[in-house]
ROVEX-485673 format. One record per residue: z, y negated, x of N, C-alpha, C, O in turn. Coordinates in steps of 0.02 Angstrom, whole numbers, padded with zeros to 5 digits, always signed. Layout:
N
ZYXZYXZYXZYX
...
% end
This chain:
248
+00920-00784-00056+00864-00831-00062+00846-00841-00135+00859-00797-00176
+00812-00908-00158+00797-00930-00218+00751-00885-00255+00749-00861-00312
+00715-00882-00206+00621-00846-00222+00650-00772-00270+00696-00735-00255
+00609-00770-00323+00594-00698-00359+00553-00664-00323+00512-00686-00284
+00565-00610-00336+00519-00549-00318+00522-00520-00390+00566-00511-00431
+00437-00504-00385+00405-00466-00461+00375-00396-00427+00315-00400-00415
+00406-00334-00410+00355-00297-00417+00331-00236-00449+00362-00183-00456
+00276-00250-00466+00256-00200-00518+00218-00141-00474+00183-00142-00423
+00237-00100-00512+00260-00006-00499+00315+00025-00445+00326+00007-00387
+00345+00079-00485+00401+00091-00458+00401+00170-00416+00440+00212-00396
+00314+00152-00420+00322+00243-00381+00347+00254-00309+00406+00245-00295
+00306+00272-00269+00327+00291-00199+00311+00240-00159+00302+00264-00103
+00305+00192-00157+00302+00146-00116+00354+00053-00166+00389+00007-00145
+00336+00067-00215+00390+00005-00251+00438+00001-00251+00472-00049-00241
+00467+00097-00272+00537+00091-00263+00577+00078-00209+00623+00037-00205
+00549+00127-00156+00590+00086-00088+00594+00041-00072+00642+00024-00038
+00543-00003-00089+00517-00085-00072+00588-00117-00091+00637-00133-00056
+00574-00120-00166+00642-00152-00187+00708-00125-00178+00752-00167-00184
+00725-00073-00166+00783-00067-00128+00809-00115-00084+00857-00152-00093
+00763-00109-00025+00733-00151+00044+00762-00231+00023+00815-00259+00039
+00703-00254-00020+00712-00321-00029+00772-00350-00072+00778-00412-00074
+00819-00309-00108+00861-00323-00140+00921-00354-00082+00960-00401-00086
+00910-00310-00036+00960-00340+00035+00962-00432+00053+01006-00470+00074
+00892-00440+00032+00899-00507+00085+00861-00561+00020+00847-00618+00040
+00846-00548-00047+00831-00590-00132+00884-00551-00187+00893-00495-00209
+00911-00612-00192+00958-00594-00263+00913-00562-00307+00914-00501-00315
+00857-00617-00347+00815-00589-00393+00748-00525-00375+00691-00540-00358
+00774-00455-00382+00699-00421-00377+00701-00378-00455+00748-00352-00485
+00636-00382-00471+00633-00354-00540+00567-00314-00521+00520-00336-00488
+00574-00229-00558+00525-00185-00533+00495-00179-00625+00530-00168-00674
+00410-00190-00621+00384-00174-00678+00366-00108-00674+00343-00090-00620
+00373-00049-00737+00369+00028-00741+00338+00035-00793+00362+00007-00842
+00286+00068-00801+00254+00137-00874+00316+00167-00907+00322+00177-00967
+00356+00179-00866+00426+00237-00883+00482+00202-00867+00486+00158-00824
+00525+00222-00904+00604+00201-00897+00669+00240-00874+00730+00228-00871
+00606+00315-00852+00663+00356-00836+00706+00321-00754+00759+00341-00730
+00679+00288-00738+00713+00249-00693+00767+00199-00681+00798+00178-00632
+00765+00189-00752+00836+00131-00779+00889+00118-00736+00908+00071-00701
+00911+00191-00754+01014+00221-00732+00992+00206-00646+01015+00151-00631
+00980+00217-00627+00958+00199-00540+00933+00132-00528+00960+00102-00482
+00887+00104-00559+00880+00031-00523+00948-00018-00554+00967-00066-00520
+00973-00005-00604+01031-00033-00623+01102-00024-00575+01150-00061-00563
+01083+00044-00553+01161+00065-00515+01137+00016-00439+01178+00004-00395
+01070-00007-00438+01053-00030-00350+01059-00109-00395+01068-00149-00350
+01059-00142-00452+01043-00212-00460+01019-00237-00467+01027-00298-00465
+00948-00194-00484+00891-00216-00498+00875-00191-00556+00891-00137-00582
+00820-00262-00588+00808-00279-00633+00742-00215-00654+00703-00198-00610
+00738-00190-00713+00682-00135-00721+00658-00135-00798+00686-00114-00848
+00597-00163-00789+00560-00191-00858+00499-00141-00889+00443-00140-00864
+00511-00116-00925+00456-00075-00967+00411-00105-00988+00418-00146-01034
+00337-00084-00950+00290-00124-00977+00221-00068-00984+00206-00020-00948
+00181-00103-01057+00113-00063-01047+00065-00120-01018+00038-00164-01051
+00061-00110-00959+00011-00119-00908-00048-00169-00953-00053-00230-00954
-00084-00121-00987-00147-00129-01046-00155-00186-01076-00207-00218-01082
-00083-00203-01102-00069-00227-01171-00018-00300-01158+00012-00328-01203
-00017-00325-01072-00006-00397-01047-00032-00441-01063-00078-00461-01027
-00020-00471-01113-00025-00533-01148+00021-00593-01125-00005-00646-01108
+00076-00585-01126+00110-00650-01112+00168-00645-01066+00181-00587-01050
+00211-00694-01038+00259-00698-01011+00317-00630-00997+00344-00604-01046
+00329-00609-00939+00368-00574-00937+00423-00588-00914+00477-00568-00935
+00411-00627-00864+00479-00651-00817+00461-00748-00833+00415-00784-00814
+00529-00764-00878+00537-00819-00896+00572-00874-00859+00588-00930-00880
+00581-00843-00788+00635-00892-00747+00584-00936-00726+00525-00924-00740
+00606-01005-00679+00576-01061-00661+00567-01049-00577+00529-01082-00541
+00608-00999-00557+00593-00987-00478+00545-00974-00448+00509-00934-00478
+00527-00991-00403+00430-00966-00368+00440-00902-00377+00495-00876-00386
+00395-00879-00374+00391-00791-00391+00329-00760-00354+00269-00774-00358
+00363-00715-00315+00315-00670-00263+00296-00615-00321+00334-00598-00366
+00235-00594-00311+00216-00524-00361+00183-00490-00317+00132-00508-00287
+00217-00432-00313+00195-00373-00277+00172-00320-00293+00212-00278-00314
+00102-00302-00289+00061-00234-00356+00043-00186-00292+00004-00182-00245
+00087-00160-00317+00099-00070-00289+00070-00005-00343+00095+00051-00349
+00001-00040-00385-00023+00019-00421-00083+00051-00391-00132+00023-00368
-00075+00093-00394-00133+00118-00373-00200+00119-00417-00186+00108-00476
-00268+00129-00406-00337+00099-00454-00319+00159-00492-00306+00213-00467
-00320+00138-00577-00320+00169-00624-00365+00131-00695-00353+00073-00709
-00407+00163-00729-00444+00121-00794-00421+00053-00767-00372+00040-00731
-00477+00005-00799-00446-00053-00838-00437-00103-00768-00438-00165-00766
-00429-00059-00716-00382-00106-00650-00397-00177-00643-00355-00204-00608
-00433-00207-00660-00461-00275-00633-00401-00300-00706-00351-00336-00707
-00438-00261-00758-00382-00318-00811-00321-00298-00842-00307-00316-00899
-00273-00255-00800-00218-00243-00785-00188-00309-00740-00145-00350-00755
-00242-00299-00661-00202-00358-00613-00206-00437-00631-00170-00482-00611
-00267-00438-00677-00263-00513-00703-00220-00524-00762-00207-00573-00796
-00204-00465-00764-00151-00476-00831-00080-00497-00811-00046-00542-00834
-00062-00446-00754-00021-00482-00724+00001-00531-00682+00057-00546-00661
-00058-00554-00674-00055-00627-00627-00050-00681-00689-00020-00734-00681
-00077-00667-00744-00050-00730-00825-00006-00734-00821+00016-00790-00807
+00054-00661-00831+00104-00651-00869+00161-00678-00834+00209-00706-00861
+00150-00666-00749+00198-00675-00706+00196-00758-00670+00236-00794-00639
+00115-00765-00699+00125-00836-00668+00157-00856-00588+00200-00899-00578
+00118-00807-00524+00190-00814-00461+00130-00857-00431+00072-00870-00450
+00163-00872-00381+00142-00918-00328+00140-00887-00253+00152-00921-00203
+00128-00830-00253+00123-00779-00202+00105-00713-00224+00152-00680-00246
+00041-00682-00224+00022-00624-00217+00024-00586-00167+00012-00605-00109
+00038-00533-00183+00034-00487-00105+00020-00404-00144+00058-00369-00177
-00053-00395-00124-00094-00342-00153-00083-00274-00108-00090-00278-00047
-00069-00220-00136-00077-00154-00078-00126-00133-00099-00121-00107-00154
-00190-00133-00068-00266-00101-00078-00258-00067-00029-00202-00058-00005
-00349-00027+00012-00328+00007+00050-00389+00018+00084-00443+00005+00057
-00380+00051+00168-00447+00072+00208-00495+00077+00184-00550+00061+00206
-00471+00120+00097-00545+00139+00105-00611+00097+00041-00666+00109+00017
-00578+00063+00041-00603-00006+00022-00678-00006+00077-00731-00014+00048
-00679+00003+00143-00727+00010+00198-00786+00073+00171-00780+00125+00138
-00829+00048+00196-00881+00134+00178-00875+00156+00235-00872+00119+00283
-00872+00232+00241-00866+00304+00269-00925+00271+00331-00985+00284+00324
-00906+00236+00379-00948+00236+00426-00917+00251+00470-00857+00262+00461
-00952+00260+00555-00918+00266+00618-00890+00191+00663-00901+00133+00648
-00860+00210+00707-00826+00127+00756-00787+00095+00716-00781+00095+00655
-00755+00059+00769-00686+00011+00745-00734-00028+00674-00794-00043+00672
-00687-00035+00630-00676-00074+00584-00623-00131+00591-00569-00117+00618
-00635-00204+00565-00574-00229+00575-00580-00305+00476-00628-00307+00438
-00542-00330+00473-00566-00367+00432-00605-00397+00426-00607-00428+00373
-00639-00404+00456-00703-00467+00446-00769-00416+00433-00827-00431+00418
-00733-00342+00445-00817-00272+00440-00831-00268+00365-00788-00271+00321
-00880-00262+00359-00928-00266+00285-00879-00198+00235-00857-00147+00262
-00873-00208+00184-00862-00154+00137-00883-00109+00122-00881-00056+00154
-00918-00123+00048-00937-00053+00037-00911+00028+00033-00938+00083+00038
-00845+00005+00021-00821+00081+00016-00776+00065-00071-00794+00011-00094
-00747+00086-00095-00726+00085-00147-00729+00034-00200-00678+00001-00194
-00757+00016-00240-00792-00027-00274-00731-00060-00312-00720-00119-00326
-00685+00012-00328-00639-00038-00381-00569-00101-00340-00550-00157-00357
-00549-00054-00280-00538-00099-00225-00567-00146-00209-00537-00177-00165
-00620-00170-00227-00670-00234-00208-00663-00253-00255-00618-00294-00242
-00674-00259-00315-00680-00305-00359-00593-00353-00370-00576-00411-00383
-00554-00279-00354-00483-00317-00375-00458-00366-00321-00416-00410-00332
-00495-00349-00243-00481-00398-00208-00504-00456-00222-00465-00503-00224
-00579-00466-00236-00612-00525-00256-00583-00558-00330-00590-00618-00343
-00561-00527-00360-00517-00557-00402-00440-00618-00383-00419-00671-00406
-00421-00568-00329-00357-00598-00297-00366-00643-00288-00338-00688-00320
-00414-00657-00238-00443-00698-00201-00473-00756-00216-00485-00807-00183
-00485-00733-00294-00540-00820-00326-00469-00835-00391-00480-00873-00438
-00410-00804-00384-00376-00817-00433-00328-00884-00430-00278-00898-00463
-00358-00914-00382-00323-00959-00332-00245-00987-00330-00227-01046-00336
-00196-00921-00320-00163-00911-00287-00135-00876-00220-00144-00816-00211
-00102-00916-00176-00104-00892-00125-00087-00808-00117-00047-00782-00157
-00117-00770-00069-00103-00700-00071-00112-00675-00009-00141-00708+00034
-00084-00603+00004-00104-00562+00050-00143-00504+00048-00120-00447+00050
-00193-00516+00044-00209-00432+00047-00187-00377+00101-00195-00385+00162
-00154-00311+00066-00131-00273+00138-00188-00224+00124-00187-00203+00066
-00247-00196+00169-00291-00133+00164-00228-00082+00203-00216-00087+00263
-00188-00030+00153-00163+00028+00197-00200+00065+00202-00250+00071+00167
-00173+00115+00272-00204+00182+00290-00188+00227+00242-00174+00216+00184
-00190+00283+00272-00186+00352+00210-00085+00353+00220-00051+00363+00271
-00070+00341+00168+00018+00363+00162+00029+00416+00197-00004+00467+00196
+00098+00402+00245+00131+00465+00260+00228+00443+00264+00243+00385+00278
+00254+00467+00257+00332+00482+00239+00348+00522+00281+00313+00535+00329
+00418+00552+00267+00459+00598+00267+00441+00657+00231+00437+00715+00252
+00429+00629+00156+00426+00644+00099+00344+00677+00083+00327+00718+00041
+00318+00654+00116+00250+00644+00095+00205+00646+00174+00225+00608+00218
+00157+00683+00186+00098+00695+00242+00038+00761+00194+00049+00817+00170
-00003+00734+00195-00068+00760+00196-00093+00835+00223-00143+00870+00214
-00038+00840+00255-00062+00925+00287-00031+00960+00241-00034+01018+00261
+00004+00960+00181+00035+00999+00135-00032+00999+00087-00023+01044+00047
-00080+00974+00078-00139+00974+00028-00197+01031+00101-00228+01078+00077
-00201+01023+00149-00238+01061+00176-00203+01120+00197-00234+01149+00242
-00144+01150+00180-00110+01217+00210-00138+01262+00169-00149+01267+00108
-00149+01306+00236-00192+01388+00186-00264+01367+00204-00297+01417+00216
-00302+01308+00212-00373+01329+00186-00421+01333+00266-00394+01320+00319
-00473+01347+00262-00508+01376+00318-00587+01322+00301-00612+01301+00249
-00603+01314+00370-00686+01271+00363-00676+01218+00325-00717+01203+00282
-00604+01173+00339-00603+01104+00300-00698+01072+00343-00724+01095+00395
-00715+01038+00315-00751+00982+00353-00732+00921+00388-00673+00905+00390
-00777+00886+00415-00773+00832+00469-00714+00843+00462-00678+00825+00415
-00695+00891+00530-00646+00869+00559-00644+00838+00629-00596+00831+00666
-00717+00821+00638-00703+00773+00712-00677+00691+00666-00644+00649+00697
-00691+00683+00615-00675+00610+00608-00596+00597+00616-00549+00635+00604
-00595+00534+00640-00525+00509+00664-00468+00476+00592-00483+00429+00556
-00417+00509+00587-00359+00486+00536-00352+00419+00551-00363+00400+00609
-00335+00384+00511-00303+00316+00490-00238+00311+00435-00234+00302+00374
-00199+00319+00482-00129+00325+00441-00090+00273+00440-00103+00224+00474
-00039+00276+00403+00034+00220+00400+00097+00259+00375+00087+00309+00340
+00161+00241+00391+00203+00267+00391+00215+00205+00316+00188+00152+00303
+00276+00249+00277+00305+00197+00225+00368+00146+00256+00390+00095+00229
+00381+00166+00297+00433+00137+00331+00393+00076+00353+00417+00030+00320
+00349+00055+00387+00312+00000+00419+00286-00040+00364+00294-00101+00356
+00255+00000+00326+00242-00037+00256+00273-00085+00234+00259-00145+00234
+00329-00049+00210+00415-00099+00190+00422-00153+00247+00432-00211+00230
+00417-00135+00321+00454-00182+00346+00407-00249+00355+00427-00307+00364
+00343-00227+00348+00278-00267+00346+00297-00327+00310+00327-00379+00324
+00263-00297+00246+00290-00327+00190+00359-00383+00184+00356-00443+00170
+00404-00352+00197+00481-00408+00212+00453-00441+00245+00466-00497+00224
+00411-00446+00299+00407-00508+00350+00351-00543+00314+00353-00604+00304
+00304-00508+00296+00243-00572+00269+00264-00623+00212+00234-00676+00205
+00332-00596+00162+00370-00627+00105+00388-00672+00156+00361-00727+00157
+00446-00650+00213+00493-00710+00237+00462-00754+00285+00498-00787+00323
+00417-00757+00287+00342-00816+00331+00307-00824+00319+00261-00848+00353
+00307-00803+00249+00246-00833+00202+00160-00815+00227+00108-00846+00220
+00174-00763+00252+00084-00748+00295+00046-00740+00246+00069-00711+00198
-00018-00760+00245-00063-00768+00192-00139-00747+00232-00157-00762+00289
-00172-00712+00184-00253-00657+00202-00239-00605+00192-00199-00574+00157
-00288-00593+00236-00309-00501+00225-00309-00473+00307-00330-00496+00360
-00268-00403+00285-00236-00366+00353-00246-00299+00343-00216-00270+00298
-00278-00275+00373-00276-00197+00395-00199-00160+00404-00164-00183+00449
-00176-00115+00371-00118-00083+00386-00126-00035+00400-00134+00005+00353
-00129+00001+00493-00154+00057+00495-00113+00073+00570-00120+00028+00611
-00071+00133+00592-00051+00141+00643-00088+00137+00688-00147+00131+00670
-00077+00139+00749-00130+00123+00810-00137+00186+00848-00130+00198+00908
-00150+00215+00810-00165+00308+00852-00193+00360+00811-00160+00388+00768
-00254+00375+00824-00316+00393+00787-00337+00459+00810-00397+00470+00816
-00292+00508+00826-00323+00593+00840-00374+00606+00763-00379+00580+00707
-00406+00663+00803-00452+00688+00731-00415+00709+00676-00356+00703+00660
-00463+00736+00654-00417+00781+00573-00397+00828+00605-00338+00839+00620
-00452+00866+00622-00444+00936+00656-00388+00920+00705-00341+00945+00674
-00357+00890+00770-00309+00886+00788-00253+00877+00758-00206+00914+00771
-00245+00822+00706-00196+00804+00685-00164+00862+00626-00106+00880+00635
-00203+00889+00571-00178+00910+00502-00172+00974+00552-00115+00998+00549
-00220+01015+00603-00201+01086+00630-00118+01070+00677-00081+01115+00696
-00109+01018+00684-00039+01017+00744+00034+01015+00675+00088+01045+00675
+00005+00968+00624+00057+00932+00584+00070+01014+00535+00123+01031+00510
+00013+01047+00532+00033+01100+00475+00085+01166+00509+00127+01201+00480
+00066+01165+00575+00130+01189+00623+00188+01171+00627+00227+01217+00639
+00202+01138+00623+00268+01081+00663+00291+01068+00589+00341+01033+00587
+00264+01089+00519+00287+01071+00470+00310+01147+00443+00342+01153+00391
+00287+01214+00490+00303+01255+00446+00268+01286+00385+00297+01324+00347
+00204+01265+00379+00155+01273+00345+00126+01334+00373+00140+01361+00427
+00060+01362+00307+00000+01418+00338-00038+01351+00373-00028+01292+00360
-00077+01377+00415-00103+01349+00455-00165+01356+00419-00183+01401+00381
-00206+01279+00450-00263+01255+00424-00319+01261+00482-00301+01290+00533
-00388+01234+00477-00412+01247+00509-00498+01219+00496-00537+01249+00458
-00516+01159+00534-00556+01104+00520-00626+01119+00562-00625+01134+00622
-00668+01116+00536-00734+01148+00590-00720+01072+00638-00678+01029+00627
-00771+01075+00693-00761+01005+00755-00801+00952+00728-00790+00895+00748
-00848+00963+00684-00901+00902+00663-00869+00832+00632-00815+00827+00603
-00899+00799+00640-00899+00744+00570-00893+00667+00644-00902+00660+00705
-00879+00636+00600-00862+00559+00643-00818+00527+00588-00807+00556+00535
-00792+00464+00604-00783+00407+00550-00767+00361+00578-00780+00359+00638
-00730+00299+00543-00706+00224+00541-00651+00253+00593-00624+00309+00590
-00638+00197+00649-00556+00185+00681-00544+00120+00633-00599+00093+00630
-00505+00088+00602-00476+00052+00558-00433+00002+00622-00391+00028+00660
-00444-00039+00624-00400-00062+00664-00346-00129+00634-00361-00183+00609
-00300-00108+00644-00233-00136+00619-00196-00199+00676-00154-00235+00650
-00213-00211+00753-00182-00256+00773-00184-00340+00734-00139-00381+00742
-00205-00344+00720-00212-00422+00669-00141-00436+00646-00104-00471+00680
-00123-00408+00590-00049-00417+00568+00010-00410+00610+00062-00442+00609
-00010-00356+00652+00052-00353+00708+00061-00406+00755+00116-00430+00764
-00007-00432+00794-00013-00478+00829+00036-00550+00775+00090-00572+00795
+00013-00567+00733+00033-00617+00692+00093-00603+00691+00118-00642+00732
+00144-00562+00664+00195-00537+00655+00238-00543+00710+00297-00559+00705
+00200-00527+00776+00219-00542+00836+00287-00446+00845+00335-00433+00881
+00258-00416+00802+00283-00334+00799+00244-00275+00809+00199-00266+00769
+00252-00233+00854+00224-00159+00867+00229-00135+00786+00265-00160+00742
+00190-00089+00781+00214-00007+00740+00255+00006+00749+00266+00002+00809
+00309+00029+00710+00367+00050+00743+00378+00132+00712+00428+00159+00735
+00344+00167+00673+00363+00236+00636+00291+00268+00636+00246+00252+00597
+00286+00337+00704+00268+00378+00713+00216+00401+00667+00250+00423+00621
+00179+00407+00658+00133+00468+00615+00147+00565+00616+00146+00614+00579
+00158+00545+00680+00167+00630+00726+00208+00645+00679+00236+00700+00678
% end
């Protein structure tokens, strides 16, 4: 396909991305802080541009092709004029933002897009940025990351009297992420979507079963607390696709 793909950061969720999308767009170019990544996105074909974030002033990608830009950074200083920096530089005609749940404030009951905010301020402002930058975009709100590679019960192994652990997890697999993503590029879906698996055990169920089954010291969550169910059918419905990768 004609279309560029721009996406900037190459950590745990960019890099696989573009792997992914290199399959089915000639052009994907990953923006990085670091270059120790070179020898590898070169050996996959992809394009890998050293950039200080900060210091986006002008043009990076000089081709004439529509250009999707995909910001896979996570909120760090500066964030609002980092992402408007790269919306100058890249000039695309398709945004597609990974923000996240907790963008929502720490309340109880379904949440869905249209539920009031109030939870992470710098997530809000960069959405409302997206959003009045008037180019078309997606906002994706993900759940809390989980992998192969990567689950959350490795930060709670060993400890005793976590809190609220009656409140309910809101997770996503990286695998769904990726495949998300490929489809909202190749149908052009445009708004804002909840990315959140559809199965919501507590903490206390979930991190006490996962720190077992992972081989971990075992953890151990008092029963209290409540929170948000996040609800994610919106994009799937549209998508016309289940979840397809487990949390368990």
């Amino acid at each position: 396909m004609s279309k560029e793909i721009v996406i900037a950061g190459a950590g745990w969720l960019g890099g696989p991305l573009a792997r992914v999308l290199k399959e089915s767009y000639k052009h994907v170019t990953v923006l990085s802080r670091s270059d120790e990544q070179f020898a590898f996105f070169k050996s996959q074909h992809i394009s890998l541009i050293k950039v200080d974030y900060s210091q986006i002033e002008q043009s990076i990608i000089n081709s004439e092709t529509t250009k999707t830009l995909i910001i896979c950074i996570p909120p760090v200083p500066n964030y609002c004029s980092i992402i408007n920096g790269l919306v100058k530089a890249i000039n695309p005609s398709h945004i597609i933002f990974t923000s996240a749940t907790s963008v929502y404030s720490q309340t109880s009951g379904e949440v869905t897009e249209t539920s009031t905010l109030g939870g992470n301020p710098l997530l809000e402002e960069a959405e409302t940025l997206i959003i009045n930058s008037g180019v078309l975009y997606s906002i994706l709100r993900l759940g809390g990351l989980i992998g192969e590679d990567r689950n959350p019960s490795s930060h709670f192994s060993g400890k005793r009297d976590i809190s609220n652990g009656g409140a309910p997890v809101n997770l996503i697999h990286r695998e769904d992420i990726i495949q998300i993503i490929t489809q909202v590029i190749d149908k052009n879906i445009q708004g804002i979507f909840n990315i959140v698996y559809p199965s919501h055990p507590t903490r206390k169920e979930y991190y006490e079963k996962q720190c077992v089954q992972r081989g971990l010291a075992p953890c151990e969550f008092d029963s209290n607390g409540n929170g948000k169910i996040v609800n994610g059918s919106k994009i799937s419905d549209i998508l016309n696709r289940p979840y397809r990768f487990s949390i368990e």
